[in-house]
C-alpha positions as CSV (number, residue, x, y, z in Angstrom):
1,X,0.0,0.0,0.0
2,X,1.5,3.1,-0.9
3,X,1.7,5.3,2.5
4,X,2.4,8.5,1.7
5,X,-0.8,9.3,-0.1
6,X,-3.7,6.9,0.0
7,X,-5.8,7.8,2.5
8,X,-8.0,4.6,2.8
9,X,-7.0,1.2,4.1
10,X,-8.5,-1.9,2.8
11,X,-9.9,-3.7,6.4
12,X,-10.3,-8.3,5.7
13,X,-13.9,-7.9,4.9
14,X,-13.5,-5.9,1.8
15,X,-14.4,-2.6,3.1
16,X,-12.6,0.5,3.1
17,X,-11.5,2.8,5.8
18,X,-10.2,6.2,6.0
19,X,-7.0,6.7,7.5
20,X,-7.6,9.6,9.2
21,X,-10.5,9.7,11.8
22,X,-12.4,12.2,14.0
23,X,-13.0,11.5,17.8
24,X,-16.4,12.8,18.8
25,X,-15.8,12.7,22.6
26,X,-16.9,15.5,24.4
27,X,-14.9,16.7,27.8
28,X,-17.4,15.6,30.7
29,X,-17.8,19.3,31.7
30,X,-18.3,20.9,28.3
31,X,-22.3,20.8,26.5
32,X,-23.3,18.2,24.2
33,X,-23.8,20.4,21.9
34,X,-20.4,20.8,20.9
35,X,-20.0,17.3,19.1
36,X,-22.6,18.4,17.1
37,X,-21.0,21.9,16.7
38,X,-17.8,20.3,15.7
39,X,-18.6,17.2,14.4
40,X,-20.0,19.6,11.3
41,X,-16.6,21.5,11.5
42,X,-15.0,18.3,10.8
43,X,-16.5,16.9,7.8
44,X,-16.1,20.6,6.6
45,X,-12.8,20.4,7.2
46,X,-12.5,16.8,4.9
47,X,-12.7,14.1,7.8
48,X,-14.8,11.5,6.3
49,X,-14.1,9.1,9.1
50,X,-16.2,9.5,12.7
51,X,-15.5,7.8,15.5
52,X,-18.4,7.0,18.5
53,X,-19.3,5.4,21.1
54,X,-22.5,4.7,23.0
55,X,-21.1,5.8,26.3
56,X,-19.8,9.0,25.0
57,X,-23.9,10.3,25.5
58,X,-23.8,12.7,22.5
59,X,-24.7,10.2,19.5
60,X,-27.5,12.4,18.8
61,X,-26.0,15.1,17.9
62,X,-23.6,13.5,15.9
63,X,-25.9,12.2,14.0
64,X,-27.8,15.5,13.7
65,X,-24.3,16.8,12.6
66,X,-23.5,14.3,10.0
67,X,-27.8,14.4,8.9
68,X,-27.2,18.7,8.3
69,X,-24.1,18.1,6.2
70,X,-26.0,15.4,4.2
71,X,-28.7,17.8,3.7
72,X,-26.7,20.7,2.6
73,X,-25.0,18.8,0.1
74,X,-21.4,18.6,1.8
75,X,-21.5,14.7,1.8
76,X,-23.4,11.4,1.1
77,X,-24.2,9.4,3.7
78,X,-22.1,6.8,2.0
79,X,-18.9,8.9,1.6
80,X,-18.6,8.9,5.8
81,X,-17.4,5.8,7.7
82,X,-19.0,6.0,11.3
83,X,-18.1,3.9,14.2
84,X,-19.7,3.2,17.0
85,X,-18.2,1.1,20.1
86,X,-20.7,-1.6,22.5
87,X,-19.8,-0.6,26.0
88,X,-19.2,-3.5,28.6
89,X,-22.9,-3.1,30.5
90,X,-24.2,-4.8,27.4
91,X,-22.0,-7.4,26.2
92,X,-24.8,-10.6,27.6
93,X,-25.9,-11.6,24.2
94,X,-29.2,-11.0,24.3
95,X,-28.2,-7.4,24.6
96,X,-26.0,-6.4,21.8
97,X,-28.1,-6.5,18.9
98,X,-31.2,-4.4,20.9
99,X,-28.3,-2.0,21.8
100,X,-27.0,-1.0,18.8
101,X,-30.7,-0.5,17.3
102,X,-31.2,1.9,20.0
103,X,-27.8,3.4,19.2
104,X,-29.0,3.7,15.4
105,X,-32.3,5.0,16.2
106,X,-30.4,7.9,18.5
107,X,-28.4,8.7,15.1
108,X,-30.9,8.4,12.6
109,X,-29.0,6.0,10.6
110,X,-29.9,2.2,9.2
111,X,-26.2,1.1,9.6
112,X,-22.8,2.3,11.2
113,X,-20.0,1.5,8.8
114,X,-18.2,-0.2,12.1
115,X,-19.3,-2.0,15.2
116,X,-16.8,-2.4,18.2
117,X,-16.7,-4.1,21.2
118,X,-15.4,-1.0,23.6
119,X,-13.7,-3.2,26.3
120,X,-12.9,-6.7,26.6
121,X,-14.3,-6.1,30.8
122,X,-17.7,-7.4,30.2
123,X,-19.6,-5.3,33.5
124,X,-23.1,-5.7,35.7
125,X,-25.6,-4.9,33.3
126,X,-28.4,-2.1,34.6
127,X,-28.7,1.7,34.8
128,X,-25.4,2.3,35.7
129,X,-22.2,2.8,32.8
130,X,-19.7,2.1,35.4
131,X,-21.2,-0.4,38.2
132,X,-18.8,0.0,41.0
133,X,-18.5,-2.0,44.3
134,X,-17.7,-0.5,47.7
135,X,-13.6,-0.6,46.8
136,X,-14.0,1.8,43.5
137,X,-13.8,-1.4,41.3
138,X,-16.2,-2.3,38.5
139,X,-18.7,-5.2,39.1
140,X,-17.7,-7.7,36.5
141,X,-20.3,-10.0,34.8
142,X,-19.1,-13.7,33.9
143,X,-19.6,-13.2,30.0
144,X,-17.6,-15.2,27.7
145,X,-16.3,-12.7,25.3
146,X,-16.6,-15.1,22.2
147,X,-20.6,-15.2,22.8
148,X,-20.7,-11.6,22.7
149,X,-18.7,-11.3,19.4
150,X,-21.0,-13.7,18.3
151,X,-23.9,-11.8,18.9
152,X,-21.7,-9.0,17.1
153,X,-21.3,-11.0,14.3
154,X,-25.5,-11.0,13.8
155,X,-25.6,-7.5,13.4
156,X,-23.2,-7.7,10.2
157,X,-25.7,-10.4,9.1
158,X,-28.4,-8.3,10.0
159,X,-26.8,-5.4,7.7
160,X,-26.9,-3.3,11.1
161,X,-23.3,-3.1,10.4
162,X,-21.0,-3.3,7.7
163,X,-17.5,-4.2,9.7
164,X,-16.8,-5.7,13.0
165,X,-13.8,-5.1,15.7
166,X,-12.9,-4.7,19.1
167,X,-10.6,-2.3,21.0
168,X,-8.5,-2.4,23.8
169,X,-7.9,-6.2,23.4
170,X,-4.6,-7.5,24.0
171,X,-3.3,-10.4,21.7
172,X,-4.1,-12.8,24.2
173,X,-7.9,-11.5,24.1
174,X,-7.8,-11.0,20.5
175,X,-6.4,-15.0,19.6
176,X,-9.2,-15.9,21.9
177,X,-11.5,-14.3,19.3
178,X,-8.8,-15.3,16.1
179,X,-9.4,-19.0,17.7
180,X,-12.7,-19.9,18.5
181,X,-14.8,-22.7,17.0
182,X,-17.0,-21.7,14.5
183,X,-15.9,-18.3,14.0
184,X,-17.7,-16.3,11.2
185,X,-16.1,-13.0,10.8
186,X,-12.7,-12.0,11.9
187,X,-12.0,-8.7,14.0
188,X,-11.0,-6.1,11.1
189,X,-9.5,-3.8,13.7
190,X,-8.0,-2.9,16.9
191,X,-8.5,0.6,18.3
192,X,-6.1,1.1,21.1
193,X,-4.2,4.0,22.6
194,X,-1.2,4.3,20.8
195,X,1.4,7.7,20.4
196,X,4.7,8.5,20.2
197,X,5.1,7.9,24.1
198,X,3.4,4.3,23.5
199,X,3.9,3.2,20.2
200,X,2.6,0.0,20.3
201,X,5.4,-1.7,18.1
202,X,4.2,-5.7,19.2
203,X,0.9,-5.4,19.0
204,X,1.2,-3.8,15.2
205,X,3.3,-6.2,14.2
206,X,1.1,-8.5,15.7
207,X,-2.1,-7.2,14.6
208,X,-0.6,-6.5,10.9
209,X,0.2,-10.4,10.9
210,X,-3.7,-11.1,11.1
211,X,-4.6,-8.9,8.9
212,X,-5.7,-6.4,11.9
213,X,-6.1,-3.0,11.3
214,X,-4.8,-0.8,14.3
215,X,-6.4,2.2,15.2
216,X,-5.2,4.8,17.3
217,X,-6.6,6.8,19.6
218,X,-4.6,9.5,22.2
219,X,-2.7,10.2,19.3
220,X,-2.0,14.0,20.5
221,X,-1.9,13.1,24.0
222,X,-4.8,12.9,26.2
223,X,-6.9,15.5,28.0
224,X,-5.7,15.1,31.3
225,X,-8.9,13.8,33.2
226,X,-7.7,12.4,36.5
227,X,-10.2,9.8,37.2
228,X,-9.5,8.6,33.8
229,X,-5.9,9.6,32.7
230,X,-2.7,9.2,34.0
231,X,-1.2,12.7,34.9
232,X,2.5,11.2,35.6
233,X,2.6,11.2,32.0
234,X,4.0,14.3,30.5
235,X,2.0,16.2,27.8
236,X,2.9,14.6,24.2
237,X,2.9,17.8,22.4
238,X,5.7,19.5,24.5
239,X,8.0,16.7,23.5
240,X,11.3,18.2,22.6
241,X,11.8,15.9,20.3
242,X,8.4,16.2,18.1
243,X,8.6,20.0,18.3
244,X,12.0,20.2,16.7
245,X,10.6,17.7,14.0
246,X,7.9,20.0,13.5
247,X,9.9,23.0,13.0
248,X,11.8,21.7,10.9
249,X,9.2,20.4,8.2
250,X,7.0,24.0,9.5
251,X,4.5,21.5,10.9
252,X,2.7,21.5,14.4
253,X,4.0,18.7,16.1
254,X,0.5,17.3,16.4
255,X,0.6,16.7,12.7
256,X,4.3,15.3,12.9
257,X,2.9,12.6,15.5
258,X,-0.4,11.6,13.6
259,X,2.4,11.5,10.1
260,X,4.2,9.4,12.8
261,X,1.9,6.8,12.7
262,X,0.2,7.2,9.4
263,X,3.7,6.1,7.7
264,X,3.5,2.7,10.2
265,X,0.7,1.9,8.9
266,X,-2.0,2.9,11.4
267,X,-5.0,4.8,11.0
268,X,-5.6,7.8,13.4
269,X,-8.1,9.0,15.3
270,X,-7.9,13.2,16.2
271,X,-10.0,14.4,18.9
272,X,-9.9,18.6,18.6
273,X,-12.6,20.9,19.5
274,X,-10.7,24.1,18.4
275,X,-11.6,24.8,14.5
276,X,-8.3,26.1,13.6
277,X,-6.7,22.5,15.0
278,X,-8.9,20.8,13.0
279,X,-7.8,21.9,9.7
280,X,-4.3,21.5,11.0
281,X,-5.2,17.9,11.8
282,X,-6.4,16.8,8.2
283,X,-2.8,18.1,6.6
284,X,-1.0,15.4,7.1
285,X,-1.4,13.8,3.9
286,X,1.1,16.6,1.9
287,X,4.6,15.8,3.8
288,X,6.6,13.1,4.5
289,X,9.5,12.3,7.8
290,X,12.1,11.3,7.0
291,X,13.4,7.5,8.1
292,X,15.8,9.5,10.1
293,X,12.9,11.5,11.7
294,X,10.8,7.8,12.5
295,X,13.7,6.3,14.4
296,X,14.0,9.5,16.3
297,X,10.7,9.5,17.1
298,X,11.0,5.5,17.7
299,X,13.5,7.0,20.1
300,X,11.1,9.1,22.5
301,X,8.9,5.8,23.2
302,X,8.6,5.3,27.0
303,X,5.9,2.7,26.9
304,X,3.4,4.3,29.2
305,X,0.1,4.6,28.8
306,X,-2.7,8.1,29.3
307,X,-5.5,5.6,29.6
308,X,-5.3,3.2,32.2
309,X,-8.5,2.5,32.9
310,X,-7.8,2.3,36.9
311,X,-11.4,1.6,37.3
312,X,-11.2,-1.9,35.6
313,X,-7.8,-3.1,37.5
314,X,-9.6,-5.7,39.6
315,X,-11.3,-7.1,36.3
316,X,-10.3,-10.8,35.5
317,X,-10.4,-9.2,31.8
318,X,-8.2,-6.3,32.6
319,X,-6.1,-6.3,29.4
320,X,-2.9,-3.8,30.6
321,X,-1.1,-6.4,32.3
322,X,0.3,-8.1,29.2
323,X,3.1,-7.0,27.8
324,X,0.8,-6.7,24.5
């Protein structure tokens, strides 16, 4: 596949992705309104690809966003790839399908493009998105992951869907999946944190051996929640390294780390809600770093993670303690 320009990647089932995606999570204390208000910036601004979840809360108005643009002639509804993730409350089978038609129903759409399974920490199904104990910990619920992805695997029969993945699997998790009996569809994708501070290099190389796309997200760093990030990390953008990169191709080194990981192969997910950021964020497709620039870069991993997801440590599924 040639890199440097296409900006699609074939996934196993045939369909295309684009390479370069737009997160569509809101910061908890800012309006919903704003991933509608910049959802629409987006696809103005050429993103094609939208990334969702059902606990994100604000699928409405993406889908109002992407419905406007539609109708105002910007876009078909076939020229934008949308994702949308299962979260862990609903991974009993009986669940998934009933789920995502709710989730389609909220967006005013007959398909999403992809279906994920969020976590591989299936959790107490009810009211609550995070059912904690008295100890902070998630309730887990004893689901076999493999039923769920084959409940997943209905709704691409069911044309609910057109592609299926997963994200935050380790390869443990994801051979679990690779290896069960009477598998249908594979997992096309992978959507994991991954930056120039965790650059993931096993588990691409992995994942490009099955024919697993990897998708990143945190690619600029991470919005420094503290119940949800880790703040001992420093702030990816004031890297040294990456800004010196930048200056040198007269780049911001946001775009230097999403080219970063464009030219391995993975596609990117950029979360901005500044207009001006996300033009910035869809030029990356006009430059190239250098092989000297990649192994610098290469050079500033420190294999550390923004997203721990601290709330899931007690999980029997908790997929951070592998290496990969």
């Amino acid at each position: 596949m040639d890199l440097k320009h296409n900006r699609s990647v074939k996934l196993s089932d045939g369909h295309s992705m684009p390479r370069l995606g737009f997160g569509t999570v809101v910061p908890r204390d800012a309006p919903k309104s704003k991933a509608f208000e910049f959802t629409k910036v987006a696809i103005e601004a050429g993103f094609r690809h939208i990334d969702a979840a059902f606990i994100y809360g604000n699928e409405e108005q993406v889908g109002a966003a992407i419905r406007e643009k539609i109708a105002d002639g910007t876009v078909k509804r076939e020229d934008i790839f949308y994702t949308t993730k299962l979260w862990a409350t609903c991974f009993r089978p009986e669940l998934v399908r009933p789920t995502l038609e709710k989730q389609l129903k909220q967006l005013q759409m007959d398909y999403v493009d992809l279906f994920l399974v969020h976590l591989p920490t299936p959790m107490k199904p009810g009211d609550s998105f995070l059912p904690m104990d008295d100890k902070g910990q998630v309730i887990a619920d004893a689901v076999d992951l493999r039923d769920t992805w084959e409940a997943v695997e209905k709704c691409k029969d069911a044309g609910l869907t057109k592609s299926i993945g997963v994200s935050n699997f380790n390869r443990k998790q994801l051979e679990m999946i690779l290896n069960k009996p009477g598998l249908k569809y594979r997992p096309t994708c992978n959507q994991v944190e991954c930056h120039p501070y965790f650059n993931q290099s096993k588990l691409l190389e992995y994942c490009k051996s099955k024919d697993i796309v990897l998708v990143a997200y945190a690619v600029l760093g991470s919005q420094r929640e503290p119940s949800w990030n880790n703040l001992n990390v420093p702030p990816l953008l004031e890297d040294p390294v990456l800004n010196a990169i930048a200056k040198k191709h007269n780049r911001t080194p946001g775009q230097v780390s999403l080219r970063y990981l464009l030219q391995r192969g993975v596609v990117v997910l950029a979360k901005s809600f500044n207009e001006k950021r996300i033009k910035e964020n869809t030029q990356v497709f006009d430059f190239e770093l250098t092989a000297e620039d990649m192994k610098e870069i290469d050079g500033i991993n420190k294999n550390v993670r923004y997203y721990e997801m601290p709330f899931a440590r007690n999980h029997p599924n908790y997929p951070f303690l592998e290496e990969y």
